[in-house]
N, C-alpha and C positions, 0 to 999 in steps of 0.2 A: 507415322513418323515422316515428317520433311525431310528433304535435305536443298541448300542453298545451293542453287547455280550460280558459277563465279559471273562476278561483277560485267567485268569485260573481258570478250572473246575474241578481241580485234588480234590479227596478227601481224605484231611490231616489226618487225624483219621484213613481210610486204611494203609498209609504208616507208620502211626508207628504201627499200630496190626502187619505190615508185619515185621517192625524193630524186636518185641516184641517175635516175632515166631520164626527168627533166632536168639536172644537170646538164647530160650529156646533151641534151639537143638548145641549151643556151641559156638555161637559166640561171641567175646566180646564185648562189649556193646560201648565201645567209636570207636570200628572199624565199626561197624553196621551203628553208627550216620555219621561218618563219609563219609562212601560210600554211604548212602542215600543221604545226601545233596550234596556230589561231583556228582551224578549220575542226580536230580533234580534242576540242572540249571536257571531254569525258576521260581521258586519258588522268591517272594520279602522274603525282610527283616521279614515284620511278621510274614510269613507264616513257613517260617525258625526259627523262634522265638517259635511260637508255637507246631510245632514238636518236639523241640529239648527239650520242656517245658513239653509237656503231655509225651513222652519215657520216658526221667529225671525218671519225678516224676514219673510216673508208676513203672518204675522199683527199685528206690531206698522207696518207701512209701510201696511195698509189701506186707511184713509181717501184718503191718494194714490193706489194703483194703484187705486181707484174711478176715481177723479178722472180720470186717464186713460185707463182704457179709456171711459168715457162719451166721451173726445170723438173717439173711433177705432172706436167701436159704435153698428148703429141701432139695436139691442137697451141698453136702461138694462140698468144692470147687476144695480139691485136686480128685474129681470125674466127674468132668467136662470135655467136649473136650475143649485142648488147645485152639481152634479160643474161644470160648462164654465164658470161663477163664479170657483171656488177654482182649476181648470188656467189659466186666463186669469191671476188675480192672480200664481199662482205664476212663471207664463212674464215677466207684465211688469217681476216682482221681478228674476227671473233679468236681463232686458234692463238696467233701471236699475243696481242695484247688485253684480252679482256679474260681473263683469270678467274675467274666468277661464274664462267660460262661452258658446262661439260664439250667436252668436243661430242658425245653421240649426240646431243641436243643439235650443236653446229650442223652438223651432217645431214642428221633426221627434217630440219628445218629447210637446208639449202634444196636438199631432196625435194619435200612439199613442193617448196618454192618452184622447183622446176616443173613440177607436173599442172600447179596452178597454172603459170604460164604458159600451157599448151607447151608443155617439152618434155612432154612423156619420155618417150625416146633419150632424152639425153638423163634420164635421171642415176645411172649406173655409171655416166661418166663425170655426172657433178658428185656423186659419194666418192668414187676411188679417186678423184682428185684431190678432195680434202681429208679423207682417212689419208693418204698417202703424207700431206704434207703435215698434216696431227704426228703422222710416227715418224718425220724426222726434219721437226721443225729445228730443235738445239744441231740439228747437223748443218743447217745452213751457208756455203761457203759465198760469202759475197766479192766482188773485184779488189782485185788488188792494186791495180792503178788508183791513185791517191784519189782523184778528181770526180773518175768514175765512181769510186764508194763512195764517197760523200754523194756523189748525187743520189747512189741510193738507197743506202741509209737514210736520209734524211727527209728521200722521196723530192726533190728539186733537178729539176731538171739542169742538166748539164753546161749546157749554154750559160746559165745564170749560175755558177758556181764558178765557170772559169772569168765570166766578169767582176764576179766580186775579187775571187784569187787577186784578180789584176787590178782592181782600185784600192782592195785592201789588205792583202795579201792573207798569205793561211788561217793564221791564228786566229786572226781577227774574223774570219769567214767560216771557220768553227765553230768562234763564240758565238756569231749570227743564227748559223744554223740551229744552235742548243735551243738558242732564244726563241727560236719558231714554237718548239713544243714546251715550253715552260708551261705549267697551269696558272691559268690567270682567272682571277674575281673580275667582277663588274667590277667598273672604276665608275663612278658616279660624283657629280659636282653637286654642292649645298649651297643653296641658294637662300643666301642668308640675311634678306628683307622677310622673306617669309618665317622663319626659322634658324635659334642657334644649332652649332656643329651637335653642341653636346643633346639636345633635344631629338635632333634627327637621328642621331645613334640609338637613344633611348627610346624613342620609338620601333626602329628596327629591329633591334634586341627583343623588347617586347613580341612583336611576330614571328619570332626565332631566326632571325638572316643573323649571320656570321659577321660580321662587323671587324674592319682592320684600320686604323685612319694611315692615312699616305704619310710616307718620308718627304713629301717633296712640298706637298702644295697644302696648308691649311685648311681648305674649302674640298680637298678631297677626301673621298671613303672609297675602300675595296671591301664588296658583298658578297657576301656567297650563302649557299643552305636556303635559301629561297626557292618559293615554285613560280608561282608567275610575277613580274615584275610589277603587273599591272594592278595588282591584290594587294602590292605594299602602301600603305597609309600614304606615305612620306612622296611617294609619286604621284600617286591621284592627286594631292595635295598642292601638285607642283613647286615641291620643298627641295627637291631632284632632278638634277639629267644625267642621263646617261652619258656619258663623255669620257675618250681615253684621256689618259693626263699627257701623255705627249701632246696633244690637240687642245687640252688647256695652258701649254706651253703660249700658243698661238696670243690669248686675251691676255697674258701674264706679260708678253712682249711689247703687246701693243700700250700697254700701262695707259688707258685712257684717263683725262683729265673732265671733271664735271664739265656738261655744256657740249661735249664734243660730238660733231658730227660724225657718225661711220659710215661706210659703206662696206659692205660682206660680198664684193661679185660671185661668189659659187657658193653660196651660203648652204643650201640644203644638207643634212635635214636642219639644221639652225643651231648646232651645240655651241660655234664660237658668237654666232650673233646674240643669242640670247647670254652669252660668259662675258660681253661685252657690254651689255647694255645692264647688264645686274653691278657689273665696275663703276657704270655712270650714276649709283645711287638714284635711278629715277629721272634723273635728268636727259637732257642732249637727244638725239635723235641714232638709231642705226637703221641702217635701209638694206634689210635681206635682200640680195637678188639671185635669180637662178633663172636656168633656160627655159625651162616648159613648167606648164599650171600643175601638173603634177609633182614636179619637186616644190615648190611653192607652196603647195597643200601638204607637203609635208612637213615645211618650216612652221607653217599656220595652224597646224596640228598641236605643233610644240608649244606655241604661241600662248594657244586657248588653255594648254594645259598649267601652263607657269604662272599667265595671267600678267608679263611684263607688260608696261604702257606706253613707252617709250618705243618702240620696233614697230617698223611697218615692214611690207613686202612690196617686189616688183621682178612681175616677169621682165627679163631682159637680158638678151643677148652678146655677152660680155667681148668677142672678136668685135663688135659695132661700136662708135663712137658714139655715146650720151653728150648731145653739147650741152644740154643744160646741167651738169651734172662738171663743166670741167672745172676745175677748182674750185670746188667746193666744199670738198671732205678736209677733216684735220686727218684723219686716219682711213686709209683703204688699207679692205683686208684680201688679199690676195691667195685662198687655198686651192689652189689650178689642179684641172683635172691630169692625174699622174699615173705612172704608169703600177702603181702600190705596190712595191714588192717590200715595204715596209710593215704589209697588214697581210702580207700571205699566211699569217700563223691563225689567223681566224678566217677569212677568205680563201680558202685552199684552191678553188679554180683560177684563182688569178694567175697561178706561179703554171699553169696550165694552158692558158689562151695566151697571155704577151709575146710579142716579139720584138726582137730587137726592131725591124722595120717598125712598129709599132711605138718604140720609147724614139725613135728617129721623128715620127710626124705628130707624137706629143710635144716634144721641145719647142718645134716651130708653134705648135697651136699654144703653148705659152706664153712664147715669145711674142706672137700676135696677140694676145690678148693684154700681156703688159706695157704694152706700146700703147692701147688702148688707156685701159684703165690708169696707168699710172698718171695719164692728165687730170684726174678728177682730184689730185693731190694737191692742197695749197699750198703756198711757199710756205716754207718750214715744215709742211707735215708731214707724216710717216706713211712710208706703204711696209703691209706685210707681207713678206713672199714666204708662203709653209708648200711642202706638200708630203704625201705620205708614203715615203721610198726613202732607201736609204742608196740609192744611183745618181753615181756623182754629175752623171752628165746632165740633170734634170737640176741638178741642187747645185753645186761648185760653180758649174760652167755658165749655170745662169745669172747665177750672182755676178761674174763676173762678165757678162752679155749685159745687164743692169748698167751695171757700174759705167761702162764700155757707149753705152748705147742712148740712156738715158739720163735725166739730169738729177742723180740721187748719187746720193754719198752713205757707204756700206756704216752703222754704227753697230758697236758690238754690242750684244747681249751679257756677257760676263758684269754681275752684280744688279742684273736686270732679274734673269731667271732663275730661279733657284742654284745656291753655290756649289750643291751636287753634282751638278753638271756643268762640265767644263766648255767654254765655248770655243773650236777650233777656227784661226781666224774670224773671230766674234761670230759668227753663226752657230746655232745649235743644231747638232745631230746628233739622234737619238735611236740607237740602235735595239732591235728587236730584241725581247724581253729586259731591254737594261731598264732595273726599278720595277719589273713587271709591266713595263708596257712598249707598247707597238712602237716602228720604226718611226720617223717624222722628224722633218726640215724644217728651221722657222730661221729667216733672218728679217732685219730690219733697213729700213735706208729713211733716209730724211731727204725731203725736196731742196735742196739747192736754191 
């Protein structure tokens, strides 16, 4: 008599402590997930499900499972070695939110985990820390200053909680924060020279992804029930991009007309320049650019996959003046690198690294770059200003730095972009999970 040895032996919970670890010394977080599961092959759909479920939530629920292990450890937490840190937050994540998951399992695991990691020793104090907060996780008592529990409930750091308070007040800074943990599908764009809408559904369907079509934008789908993206027909095919629809807001504004020139200064990885060049039915020219041959290879990646003929690429430097380049475009598209606290709901280490100082020496590196770029505008054409933050100092204040500074005149989007969405003072701001998607700024100006 045989008996079968399971499949894979790998253990899940190691590869995300190890995701968890390069985090911590700088890597970003959707890059980390990303190379683990490209690198773990072998891994089924749940298992991939599940990694991708305890990183998530470990790292974006942070600030809370601080919050309670400190009051279930004599060790603070920020006094911890990082390995028994990240196995602790991981274990406490598993106890609150993953229901699926015994707590002796939790326990028995975070234990391994510490003896793997050469912490023999500590392993009597990673169990009674999380048996401890298993028996009285419903007891929980969190702050009662208003400010303070939202930040951590919600796990956002405080600082960015009393900024929002103060540009948008409470209410409005609750609904944001809900918006972080909404579940969201792939939002994906149909690229429909290759393919109609109802075809690419039909194929989807066929390989079991969950299919929902967007309220907002014709040309979009939200996906779900899929394993790898790369497996779906409709991608290989370059039938599809990946793309939030707040960020399809961007090609919707620019309403290019057949023939037209673009230019994309921060284009990488390429989702509006190729949403723009698939508007021009084949026509016109757009000119991806981006700073380094690596973001470049990533537009060019996309390029080869969709198979558009129209888009070129160009490393280049967007603080620099292109003289050949100044007025020449009908439409520049302006997605300026920002400070995202409109995409911390997928990116969790963002809401972790920024600092005010930080959204201080982005404005100006905006501000310098649209000084730049915005000469390559010809009279009458449009510059796009998006970026993906819902901080007014980066969005309001530069529009009205634009207005102030350069020779463009603000038009409104209202009857431009879809009518669900209202435009305050004609720019669009789109706040975290509204429609299920990501925060994002787009307004529009015309050359004078």
């Amino acid at each position: 008599m045989t008996t079968s040895k399971p499949v894979n032996q790998v253990n899940l919970r190691n590869i995300v402590l190890e995701m968890l670890l390069k985090v911590n010394k700088g890597e970003k977080s959707h890059v980390a997930l990303k190379s683990t599961l490209d690198k773990n092959v072998s891994l089924d759909k749940h298992q991939r499900s599940f990694i991708t479920r305890l990183f998530q939530g470990t790292l974006e629920r942070r600030i809370e499972l601080d919050f309670i292990i400190n009051q279930f450890s004599k060790t603070p937490v920020n006094k911890m070695k990082p390995v028994i840190r990240e196995i602790l937050r991981m274990g406490v994540y598993q106890i609150k939110y993953m229901d699926n998951v015994p707590v002796s399992a939790v326990c028995n695991e975070g234990v391994k985990l510490a003896e793997k990691r050469k912490f023999r020793n500590l392993k009597g104090f990673v169990n009674g820390v999380l048996r401890n907060v298993a028996r009285n996780i419903e007891k929980i008592e969190y702050p009662k200053e208003q400010k303070e529990r939202l930040s951590v409930i919600y796990s956002v750091p405080k600082w960015i909680i009393e900024k929002w308070t103060k540009e948008y007040g409470i209410s409005k800074t609750e609904e944001m924060l809900e918006g972080l943990y909404k579940p969201k599908a792939t939002s994906v764009r149909c690229n429909t020279s290759k393919a109609t809408v109802e075809e690419i559904v039909k194929s989807l369907e066929y390989q079991g992804t969950t299919v929902e079509k967007s309220k907002l934008y014709d040309k979009a789908l939200k996906i779900s029930g899929y394993d790898k993206l790369e497996n779906l027909d409709v991608f290989k095919a370059g039938m599809v991009t990946v793309q939030d629809e707040s960020s399809m807001m961007v090609g919707i504004a620019a309403n290019p007309k057949e023939k037209d020139y673009i230019i994309d200064v921060c284009a990488a990885p390429g989702g509006k320049s190729l949403h723009v060049s698939e508007l021009l039915n084949g026509t016109g020219t757009v000119e991806a650019r981006d700073l380094t041959e690596y973001k470049i290879g990533l537009i060019e990646e996309n390029i080869a996959r969709v198979g558009n003929e129209n888009i070129i690429t160009k490393v280049s430097d967007a603080t620099v003046l292109d003289k050949e380049a100044i007025e020449k475009a009908d439409i520049v598209i302006a997605d300026l690198p920002c400070s995202g606290l409109g995409v911390i709901g997928n990116k969790s280490d963002i809401k972790y690294n920024i600092t005010q100082n930080q959204i201080d020496e982005l404005v100006e590196l905006q501000r310098k770059i649209l000084k730049q770029i915005s000469k390559y505008v010809k009279q009458g054409g449009k510059l796009l200003y998006s970026t993906c933050t819902v901080n007014r100092q980066e969005n309001d204040s530069n529009v009205k730095w634009i207005q102030d500074n350069l020779p463009f005149k603000l038009q409104s989007l209202n009857g431009i972009v879809p009518e669900q969405l209202k435009c305050e003072k004609g720019c669009l701001q789109i706040y975290p999970g509204q429609y299920g998607m990501d925060g994002f700024f787009v307004s529009l100006f015309i050359r004078e």
